[in-house]
C-alpha positions in Angstrom: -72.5 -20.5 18.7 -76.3 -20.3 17.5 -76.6 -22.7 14.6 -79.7 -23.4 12.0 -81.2 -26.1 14.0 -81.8 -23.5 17.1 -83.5 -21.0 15.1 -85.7 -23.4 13.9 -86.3 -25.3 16.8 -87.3 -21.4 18.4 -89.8 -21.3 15.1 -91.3 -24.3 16.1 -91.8 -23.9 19.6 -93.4 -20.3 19.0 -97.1 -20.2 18.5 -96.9 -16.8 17.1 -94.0 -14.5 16.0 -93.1 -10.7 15.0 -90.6 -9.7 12.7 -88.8 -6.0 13.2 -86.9 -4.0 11.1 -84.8 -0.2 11.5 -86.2 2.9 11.5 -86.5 4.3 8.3 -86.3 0.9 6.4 -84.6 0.4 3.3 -84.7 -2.2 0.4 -82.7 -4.7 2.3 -84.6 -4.4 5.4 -88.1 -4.3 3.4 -86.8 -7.6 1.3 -85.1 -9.0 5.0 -88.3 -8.9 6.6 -91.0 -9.9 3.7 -88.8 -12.8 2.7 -88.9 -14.2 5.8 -92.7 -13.3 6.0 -93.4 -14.8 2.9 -91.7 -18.1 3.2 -93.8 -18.8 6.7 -97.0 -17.9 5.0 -96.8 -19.9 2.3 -94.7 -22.7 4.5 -96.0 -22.4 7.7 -99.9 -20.8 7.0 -101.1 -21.8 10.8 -98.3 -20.2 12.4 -99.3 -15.8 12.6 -96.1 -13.5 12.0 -97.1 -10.4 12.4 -94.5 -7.8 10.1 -93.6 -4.2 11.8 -91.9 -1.8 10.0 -91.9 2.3 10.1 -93.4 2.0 6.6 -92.6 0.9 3.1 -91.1 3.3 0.6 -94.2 3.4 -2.3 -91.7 2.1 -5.1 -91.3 -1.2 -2.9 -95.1 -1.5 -2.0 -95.3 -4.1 -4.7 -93.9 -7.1 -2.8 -95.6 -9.7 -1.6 -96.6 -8.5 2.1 -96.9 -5.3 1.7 -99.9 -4.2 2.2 -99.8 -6.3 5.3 -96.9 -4.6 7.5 -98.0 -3.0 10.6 -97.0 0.8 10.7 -97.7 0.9 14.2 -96.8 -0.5 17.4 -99.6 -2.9 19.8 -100.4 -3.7 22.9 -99.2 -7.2 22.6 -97.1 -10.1 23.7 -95.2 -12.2 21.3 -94.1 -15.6 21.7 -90.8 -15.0 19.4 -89.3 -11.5 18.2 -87.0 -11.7 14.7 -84.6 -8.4 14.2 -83.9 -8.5 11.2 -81.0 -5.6 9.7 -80.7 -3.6 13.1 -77.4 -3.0 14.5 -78.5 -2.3 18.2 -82.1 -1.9 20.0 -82.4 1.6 20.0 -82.4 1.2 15.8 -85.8 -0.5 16.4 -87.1 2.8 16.9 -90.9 2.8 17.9 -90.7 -1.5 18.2 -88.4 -2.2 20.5 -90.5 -2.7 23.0 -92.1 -5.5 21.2 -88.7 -6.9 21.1 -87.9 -6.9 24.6 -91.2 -8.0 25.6 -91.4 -11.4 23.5 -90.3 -14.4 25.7 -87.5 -14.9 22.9 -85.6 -13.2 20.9 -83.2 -13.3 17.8 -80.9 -11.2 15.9 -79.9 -11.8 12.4 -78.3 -8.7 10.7 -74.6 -8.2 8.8 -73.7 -4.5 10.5 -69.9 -5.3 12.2 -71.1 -2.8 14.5 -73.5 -5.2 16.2 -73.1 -6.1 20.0 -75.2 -9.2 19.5 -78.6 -8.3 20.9 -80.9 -11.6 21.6 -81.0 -14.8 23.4 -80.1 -15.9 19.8 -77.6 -14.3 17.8 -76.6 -14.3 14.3 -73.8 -11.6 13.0 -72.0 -11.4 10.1 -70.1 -8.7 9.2 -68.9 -10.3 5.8 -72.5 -11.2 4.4 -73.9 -8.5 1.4 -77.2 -8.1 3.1 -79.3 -9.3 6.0 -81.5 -10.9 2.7 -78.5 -13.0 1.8 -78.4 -14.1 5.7 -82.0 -14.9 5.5 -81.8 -16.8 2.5 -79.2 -19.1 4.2 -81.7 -20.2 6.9 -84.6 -21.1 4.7 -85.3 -24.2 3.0 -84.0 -23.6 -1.3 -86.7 -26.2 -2.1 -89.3 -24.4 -0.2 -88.9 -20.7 -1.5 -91.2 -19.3 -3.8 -92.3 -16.6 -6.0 -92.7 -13.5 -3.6 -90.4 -14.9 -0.8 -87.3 -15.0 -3.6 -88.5 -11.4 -5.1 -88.1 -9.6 -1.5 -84.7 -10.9 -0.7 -82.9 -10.5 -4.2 -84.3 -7.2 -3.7 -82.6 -6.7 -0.5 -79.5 -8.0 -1.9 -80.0 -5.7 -5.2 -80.3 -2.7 -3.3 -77.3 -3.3 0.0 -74.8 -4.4 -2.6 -75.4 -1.3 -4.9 -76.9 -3.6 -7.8 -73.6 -6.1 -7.1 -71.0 -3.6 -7.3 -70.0 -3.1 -3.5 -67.0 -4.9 -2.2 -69.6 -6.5 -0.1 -70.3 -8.5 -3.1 -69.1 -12.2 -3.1 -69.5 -15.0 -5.4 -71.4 -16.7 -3.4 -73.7 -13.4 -3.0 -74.3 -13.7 -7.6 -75.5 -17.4 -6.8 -77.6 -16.7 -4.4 -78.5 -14.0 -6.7 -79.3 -16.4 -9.7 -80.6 -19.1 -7.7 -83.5 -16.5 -6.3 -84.1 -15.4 -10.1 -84.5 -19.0 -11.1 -87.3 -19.0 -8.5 -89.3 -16.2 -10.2 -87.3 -12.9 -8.7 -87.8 -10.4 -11.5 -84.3 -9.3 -11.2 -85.2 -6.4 -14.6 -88.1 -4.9 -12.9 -86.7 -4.9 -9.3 -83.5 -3.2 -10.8 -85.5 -0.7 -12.8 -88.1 -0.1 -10.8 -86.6 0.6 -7.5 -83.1 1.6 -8.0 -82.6 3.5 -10.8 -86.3 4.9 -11.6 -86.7 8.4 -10.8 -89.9 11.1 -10.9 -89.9 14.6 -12.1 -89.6 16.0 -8.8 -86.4 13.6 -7.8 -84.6 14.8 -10.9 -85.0 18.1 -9.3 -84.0 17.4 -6.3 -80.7 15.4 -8.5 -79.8 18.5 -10.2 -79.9 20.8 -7.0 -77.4 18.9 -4.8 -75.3 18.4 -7.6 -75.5 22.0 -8.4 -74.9 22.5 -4.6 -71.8 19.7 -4.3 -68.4 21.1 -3.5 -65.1 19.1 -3.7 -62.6 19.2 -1.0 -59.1 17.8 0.0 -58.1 18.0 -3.3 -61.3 16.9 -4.8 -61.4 13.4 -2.9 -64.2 14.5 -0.8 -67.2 15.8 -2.1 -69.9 17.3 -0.2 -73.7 18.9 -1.0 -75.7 20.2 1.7 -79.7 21.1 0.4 -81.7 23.0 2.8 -85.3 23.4 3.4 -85.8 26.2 1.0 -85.0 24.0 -1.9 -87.0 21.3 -0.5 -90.1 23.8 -0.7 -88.8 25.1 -4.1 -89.2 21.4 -5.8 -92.1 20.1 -3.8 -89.7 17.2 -2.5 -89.6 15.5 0.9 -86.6 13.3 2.2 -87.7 10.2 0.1 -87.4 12.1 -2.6 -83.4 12.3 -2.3 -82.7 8.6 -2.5 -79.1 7.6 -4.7 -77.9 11.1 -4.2 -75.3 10.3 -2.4 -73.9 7.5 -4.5 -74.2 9.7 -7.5 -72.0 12.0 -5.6 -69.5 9.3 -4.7 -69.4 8.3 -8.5 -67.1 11.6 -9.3 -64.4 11.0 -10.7 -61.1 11.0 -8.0 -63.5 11.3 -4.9 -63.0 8.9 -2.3 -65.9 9.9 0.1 -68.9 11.4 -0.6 -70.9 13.5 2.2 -74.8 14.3 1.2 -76.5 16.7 3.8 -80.3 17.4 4.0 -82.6 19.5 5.9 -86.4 19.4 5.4 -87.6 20.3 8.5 -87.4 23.9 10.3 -85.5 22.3 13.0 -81.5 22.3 12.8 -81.1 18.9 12.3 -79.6 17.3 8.9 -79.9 14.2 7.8 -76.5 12.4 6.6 -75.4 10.1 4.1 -72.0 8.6 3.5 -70.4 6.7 1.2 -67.0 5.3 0.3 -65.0 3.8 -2.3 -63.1 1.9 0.2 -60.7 4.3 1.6 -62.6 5.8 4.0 -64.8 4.4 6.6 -67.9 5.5 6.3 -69.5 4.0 9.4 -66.7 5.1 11.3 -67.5 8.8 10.3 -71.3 8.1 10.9 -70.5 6.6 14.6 -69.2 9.9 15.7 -72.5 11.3 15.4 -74.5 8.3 16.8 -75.1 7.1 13.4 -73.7 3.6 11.7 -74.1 1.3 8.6 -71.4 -0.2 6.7 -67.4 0.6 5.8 -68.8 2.0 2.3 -72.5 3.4 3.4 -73.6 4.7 6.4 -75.7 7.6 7.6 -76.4 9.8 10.7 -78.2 12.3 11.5 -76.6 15.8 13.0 -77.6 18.8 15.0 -76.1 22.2 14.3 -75.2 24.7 11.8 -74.3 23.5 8.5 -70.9 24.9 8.1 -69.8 23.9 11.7 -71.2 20.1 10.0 -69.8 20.3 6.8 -66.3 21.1 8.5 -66.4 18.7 11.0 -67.5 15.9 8.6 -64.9 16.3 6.0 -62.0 16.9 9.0 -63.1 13.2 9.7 -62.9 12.0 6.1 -59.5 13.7 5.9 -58.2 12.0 8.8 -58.2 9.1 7.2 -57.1 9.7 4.1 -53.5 9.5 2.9 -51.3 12.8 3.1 -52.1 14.9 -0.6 -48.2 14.7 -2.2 -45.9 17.6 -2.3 -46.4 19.8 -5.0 -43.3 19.6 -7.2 -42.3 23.0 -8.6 -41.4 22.7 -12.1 -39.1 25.7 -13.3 -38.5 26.1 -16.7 -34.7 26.2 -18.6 -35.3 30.4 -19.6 -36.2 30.9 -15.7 -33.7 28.7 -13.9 -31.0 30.7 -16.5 -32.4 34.0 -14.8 -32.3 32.8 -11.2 -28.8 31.4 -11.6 -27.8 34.8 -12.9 -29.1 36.5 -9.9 -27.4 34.1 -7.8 -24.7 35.3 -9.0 -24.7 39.0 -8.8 -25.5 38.2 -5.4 -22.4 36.3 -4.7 -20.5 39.1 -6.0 -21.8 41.7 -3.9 -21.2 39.8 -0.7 -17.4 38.8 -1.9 -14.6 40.8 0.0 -13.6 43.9 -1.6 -9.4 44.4 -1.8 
């Protein structure tokens, strides 16, 4: 098993290195990837690491190393290739082959769904975040401002602000150690998880005006189509937290949120769980994957035949709805025993 000493002995021997995220990067695969960037360029300033990520969401642009990540792919050779928060090498989208052309390669990421891609592999399904991994392979000492702010942001925004199950104690000290390094854990929290524009309150209000409740109301489901895209002036990144507002209803076990932007018939998915229901099972059906309480796909076809097939999956795993018990009250159960009766009579022998 790959320890701490072999990744940094591969750090060492590398005279320059590239660090890779998913497509479509979220916070912990923004704060993943930064951290790390961070903590070599203020640790390690003669060593390049060059950043590559399918862009960075405006509202996390502030980090440290921002304005540095590479949006697209070069003709280049790298000495060592960091994949940081992808479950396989397809997820590297545009990048992989950066990845498969570096002489070595490692994997660091926390999705159970991981085959363990690279000549060094780190996997661990039970961490919050691949920024909690990352933190447990730097130096505490040696962390500083900008390095700590991109991983307890990637921790702040994989754990749900610390209320997923993937939430440990030792995720909170982590937490509190990064804060006492100079994360702003109030602006990171405001800013990026809970902030929202004009246009994503409109976006808010129409797929919960659109959400539907099924399997007696522990799966809830909104599907927004392009037309109400166009009617709010919103795009796809506009729709971020919907779906864990939708899972917050009261009774629902698994929340399904559905979105089409483009003219083309595919939707993108998001699932999530309150513990229940797998939600990267559901999303591996459809080639998609994450965690057991997020995950997300994407899905060709017509959006009943989706919305069916998605919630027969939730279902499935769900436990049976109880019996309903018919209650009859004393004046009726008098009335039915009377008829009972007269019906007895009329099928008694007659002398």
């Amino acid at each position: 098993m790959a320890t701490k000493q072999d990744f940094w002995k591969e750090i060492e021997e590398a005279k320059n290195i590239v660090v890779l995220g998913h497509i479509g990067p979220d916070g912990d695969c923004v704060g993943s990837c930064l951290g790390f960037y961070n903590y070599m360029k203020d640790n390690y300033p003669e060593k390049p690491v060059d950043v590559y990520l399918g862009g960075v969401k405006e509202k996390l642009a502030f980090l440290g190393g921002a304005d540095e990540v590479l949006l697209e792919p070069q003709e280049k050779t790298y000495d060592l290739c960091l994949s940081l928060d992808c479950a396989t090498l397809e997820r590297l989208g545009d990048f992989a082959p950066l990845y498969e052309s570096a002489k070595r390669t490692v994997c660091i990421d926390h999705h159970a769904s991981n085959p363990g891609f690279g000549d060094l592999c780190y996997i661990d399904a039970n961490a919050s975040s691949a920024s909690e991994m990352v933190f447990h392979f730097l130096d505490e000492a040696k962390i500083g401002q900008e390095c700590a702010e991109a991983l307890y942001l990637g921790m702040v925004h994989d754990t749900g602000v610390f209320k997923y199950e993937n939430t440990s104690p030792e995720t909170m000290q982590i937490a509190g150690t990064l804060m006492g390094k100079g994360a702003r854990n109030r602006y990171v929290i405001e800013e990026t998880f809970y902030k929202k524009n004009f246009t994503q309150n409109k976006m808010w209000a129409k797929a919960l005006d659109a959400a539907t409740l099924y399997s007696g109301g522990r799966i809830i489901v909104s599907c927004v189509t392009k037309d109400v895209f166009d009617e709010c002036g919103a795009t796809a990144k506009d729709t971020g937290g919907i779906a864990d507002t939708l899972r917050s209803t009261d009774g629902v076990e698994c929340a399904i949120w559905l979105h089409n932007c483009h003219e083309s018939g595919e939707f993108g998915c998001s699932i999530r769980s309150n513990g229940l229901v797998d939600a990267n099972q559901i999303a591996a059906e459809f080639g998609g994957g994450g965690h057991k309480q997020a995950a997300g796909c994407r899905i060709e076809g017509e959006k009943e035949d989706i919305i069916k097939r998605m919630v027969e999956l939730a279902e499935a795993q769900l436990p049976p709805l109880p019996k309903e018990e018919v209650v009859i009250a004393d004046e009726d159960l008098a009335e039915l025993n009377e008829e009972a009766e007269k019906e007895e009579v009329k099928k008694a022998p007659t002398k």
